[in-house]
N, C-alpha and C positions, 0 to 999 in steps of 0.2 A: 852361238846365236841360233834360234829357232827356225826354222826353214819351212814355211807353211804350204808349199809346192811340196817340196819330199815328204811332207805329212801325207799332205791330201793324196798323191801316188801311194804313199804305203795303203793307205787303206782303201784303196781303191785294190791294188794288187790281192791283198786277205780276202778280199769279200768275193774277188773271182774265182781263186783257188778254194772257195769254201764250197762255192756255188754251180762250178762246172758241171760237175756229176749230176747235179739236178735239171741244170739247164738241158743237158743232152738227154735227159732223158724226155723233157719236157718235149723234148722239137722231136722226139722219137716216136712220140704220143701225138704229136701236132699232123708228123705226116699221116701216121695209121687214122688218124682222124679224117684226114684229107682224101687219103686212099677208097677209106670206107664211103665216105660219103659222094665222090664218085664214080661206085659199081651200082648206088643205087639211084643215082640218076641216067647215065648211059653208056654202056659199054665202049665205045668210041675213046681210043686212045687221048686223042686229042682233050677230051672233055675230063680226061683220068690225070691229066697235067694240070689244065687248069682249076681244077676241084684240089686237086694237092696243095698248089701254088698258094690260092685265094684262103684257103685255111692257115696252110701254115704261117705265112705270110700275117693274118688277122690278130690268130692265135699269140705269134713273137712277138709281134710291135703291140699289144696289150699287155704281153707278162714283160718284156722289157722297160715300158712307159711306169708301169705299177714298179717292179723291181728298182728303176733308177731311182724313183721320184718319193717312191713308199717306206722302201727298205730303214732300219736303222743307220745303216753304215752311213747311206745318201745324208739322212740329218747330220751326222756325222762330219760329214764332208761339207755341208755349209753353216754348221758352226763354225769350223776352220777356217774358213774364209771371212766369214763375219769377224772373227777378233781379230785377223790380221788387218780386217782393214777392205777387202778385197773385192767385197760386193756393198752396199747401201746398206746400215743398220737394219731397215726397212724393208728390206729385199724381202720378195714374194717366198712361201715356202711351198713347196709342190709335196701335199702328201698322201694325195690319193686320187690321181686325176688319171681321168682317160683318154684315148689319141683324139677322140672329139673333141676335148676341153684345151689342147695345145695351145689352138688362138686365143681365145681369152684372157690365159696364162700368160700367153705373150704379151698383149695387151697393159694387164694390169703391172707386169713387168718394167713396161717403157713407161707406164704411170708412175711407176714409183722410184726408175731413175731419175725422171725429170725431176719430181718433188725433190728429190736428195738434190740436185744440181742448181734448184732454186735455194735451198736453204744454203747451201754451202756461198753463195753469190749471197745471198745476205750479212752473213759472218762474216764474211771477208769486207762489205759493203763497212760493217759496224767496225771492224778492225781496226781500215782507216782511217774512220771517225777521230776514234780511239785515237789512234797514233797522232791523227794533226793536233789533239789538242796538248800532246806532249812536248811534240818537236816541231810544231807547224807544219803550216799547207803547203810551202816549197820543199821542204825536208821532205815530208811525209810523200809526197808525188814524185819525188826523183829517187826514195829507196822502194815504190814501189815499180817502176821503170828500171832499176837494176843499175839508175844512175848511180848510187852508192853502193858501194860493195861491204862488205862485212869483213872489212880488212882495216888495222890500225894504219895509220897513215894519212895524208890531205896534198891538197893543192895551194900553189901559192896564189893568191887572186889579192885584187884590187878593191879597197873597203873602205867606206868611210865607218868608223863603229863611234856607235852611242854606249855612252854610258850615265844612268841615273842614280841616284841616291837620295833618299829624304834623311833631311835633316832635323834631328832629336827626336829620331826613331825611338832610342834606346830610353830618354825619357818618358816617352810615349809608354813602354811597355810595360814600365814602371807602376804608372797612375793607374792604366784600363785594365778590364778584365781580358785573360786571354783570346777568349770570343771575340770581346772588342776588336781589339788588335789584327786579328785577321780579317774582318769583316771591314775594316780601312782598308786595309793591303791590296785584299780584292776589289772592291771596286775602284783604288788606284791603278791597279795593274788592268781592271778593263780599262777604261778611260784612256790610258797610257797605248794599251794591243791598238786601238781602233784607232788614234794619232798615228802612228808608226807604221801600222800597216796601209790607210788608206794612201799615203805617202811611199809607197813601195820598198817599204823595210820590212823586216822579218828579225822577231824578236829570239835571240838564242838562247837564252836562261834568266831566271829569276836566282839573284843571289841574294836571299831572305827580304829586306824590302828595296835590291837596288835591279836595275833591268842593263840586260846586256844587250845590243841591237846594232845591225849592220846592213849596210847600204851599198848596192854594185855602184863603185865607182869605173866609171868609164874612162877611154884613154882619149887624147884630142884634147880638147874642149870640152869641160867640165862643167863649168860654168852653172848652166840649167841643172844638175844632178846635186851641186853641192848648194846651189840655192833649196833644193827641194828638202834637204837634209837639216839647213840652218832654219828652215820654216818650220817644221818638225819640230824640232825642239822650242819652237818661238812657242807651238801651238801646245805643247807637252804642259810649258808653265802656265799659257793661257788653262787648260782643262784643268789643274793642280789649285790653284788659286780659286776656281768657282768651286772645287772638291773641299779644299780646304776652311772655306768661308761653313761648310754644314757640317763639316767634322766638329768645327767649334763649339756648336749647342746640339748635338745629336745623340752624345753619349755621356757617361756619368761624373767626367771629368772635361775639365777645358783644354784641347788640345790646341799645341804652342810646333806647326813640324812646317818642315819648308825643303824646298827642291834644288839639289844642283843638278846640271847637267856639264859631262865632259866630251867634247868630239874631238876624234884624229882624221886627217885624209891620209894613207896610207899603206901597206900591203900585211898580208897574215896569211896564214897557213889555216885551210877550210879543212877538217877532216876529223876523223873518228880516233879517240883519247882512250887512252884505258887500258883493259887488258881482253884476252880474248873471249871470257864470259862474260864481262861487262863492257861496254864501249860508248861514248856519247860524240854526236856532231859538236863539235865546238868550234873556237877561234882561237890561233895562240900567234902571238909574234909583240913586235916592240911596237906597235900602232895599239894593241889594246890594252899593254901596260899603261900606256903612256893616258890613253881614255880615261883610265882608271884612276889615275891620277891627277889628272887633269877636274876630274868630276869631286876628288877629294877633297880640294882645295875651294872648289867652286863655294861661293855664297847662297845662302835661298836665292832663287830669281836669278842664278846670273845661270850663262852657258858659257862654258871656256871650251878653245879649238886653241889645235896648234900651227903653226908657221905654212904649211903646206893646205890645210882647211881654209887660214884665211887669206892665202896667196888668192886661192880655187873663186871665194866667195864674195872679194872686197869687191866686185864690182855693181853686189846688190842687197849685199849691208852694211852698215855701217860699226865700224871695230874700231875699239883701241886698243894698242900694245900694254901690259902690265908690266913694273919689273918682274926684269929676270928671276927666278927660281931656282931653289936644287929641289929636283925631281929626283925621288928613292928611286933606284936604280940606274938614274942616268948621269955618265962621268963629266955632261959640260951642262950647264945652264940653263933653264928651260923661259920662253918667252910666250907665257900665254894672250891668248886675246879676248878679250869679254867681247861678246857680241850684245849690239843695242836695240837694232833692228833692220826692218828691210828699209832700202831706199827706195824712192821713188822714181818710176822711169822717167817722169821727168828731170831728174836732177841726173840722172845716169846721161 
């Protein structure tokens, strides 16, 4: 691996050993300079110092300032720097300046740090942008805070998860042009971000037209949390159904598609999936199986929850139990509930 420090030392070292001989002879020449020039102002020892001094003095820090700043090697040595990284792209070049011009040098120097440190605070600004729109505003703000680590692994937390699916997707894909097809999706899936989220959900993935979404369930008394969750979806089919009314005369075929929604109350595992060069925040455990299935089954229009959602919820909507079920993957029976709506605090 390259070593941009023992670079820029080597060639710092060559350029000295090249140059010594010259330099001494330079300061050889600085003093005779100095010398001379104070026998012809006054005999007086004193003033045969200070005339030495003031010259040589003049003389060095001119051929040094030139020599550091002018030389090849110096380009040298901040091109070295520039590719590792080491100074600002931008970084001032010093290559022919004299001790009077140091201030301004300096100057334009902290100008052109600053500039670097504004753009760099942009990029990183756009970043992200960038990343919320991938894995959301919560994700995105807690792996920038270092709350997530870049390590495979998760926590077990408390979740109520959504899950949605439109129904006769796949005929859908059939009839429209592919452009179609997408230009549905997306403005379902905005429609869908801005229910979810004003509601204090946070959407985890699109699985081609179904959404995966999750809810902090709280411990205590739930009640308020899982009503906010079951209104969620009341208001998900509300948004679908006024979507779906301009699907049907807006493109080249008549679209015929409809919404289930599945919720669990529940626990899962928050954490990063994958392998070490690739990783995604996800959700795994038997609460989003079971979402997932639960949403499979569902009708257009309806929302089905299970056993512990509508223990959490019955006291501010109104539910009926379905038969029983076999749920793929699950060894006993599953008991979902269609939710109707909310009730009214007066009847509560």
């Amino acid at each position: 691996m390259p070593n941009p420090l023992a670079d820029a030392t080597k060639v710092v070292e060559v350029k000295i050993k090249r140059v010594l001989p010259l330099l001494i002879l330079w300061l050889g020449l600085s003093v005779g300079s100095g010398v001379a020039a104070a026998q012809f102002i006054n005999d007086d020892v004193t003033v045969h110092y200070i005339g030495f001094g003031a010259a040589a003095l003049l003389l060095f820090w001119w051929f040094l300032v030139r020599w550091l700043t002018g030389s090849q090697w110096a380009l040298d040595l901040q091109k070295v720097f520039v590719e590792n990284q080491m100074i600002p792209f931008n970084f001032v070049r010093f290559t022919g300046n004299m001790p009077w011009t140091v201030s301004s040098n300096r100057d334009r120097l902290v100008k052109s740090s600053a500039a670097e440190y504004r753009s760099l605070l942009e990029k990183v600004k756009h970043s992200n942008q960038t990343l919320e729109k991938y894995v959301g505003t919560s994700v995105s703000e807690k792996a920038s805070n270092k709350a997530l680590k870049s390590e495979l692994g998760g926590e077990l937390r408390r979740v109520y998860v959504l899950f949605s699916d439109v129904r006769g997707f796949t005929h859908m894909t059939e009839m429209l042009k592919p452009e179609e097809t997408v230009e549905i999706l997306n403005k379902m899936f905005q429609a869908m971000e801005e229910v979810i989220s004003q509601n204090g959900g946070d959407i985890n993935k699109y699985i081609g037209d179904a959404i995966l979404a999750y809810f902090r369930r709280p411990y205590g008394n739930e009640g308020e949390a899982a009503k906010m969750v079951l209104r969620t979806a009341m208001r998900m089919q509300d948004r679908f159904e006024l979507l779906n009314q301009s699907f049907k005369v807006a493109y080249s075929k008549e679209i015929k598609i409809g919404l289930g929604i599945g919720i669990t109350a529940g626990e899962a595992i928050l954490g990063n999936l994958g392998s070490t060069n690739r990783m995604e925040f996800t959700l795994i455990g038997d609460s989003v199986n079971l979402a997932s299935r639960l949403c499979g089954i569902a009708e257009h229009g309806q929302v089905l929850v299970n056993d512990d959602m509508a223990a959490a919820a019955k006291n501010y909507f109104g539910m009926t139990a379905l038969s029983p079920v076999k749920i793929k993957g699950k060894s006993e029976l599953q008991t979902p509930y269609v939710v109707h709506g909310e009730t009214l605090a007066m009847d509560r």
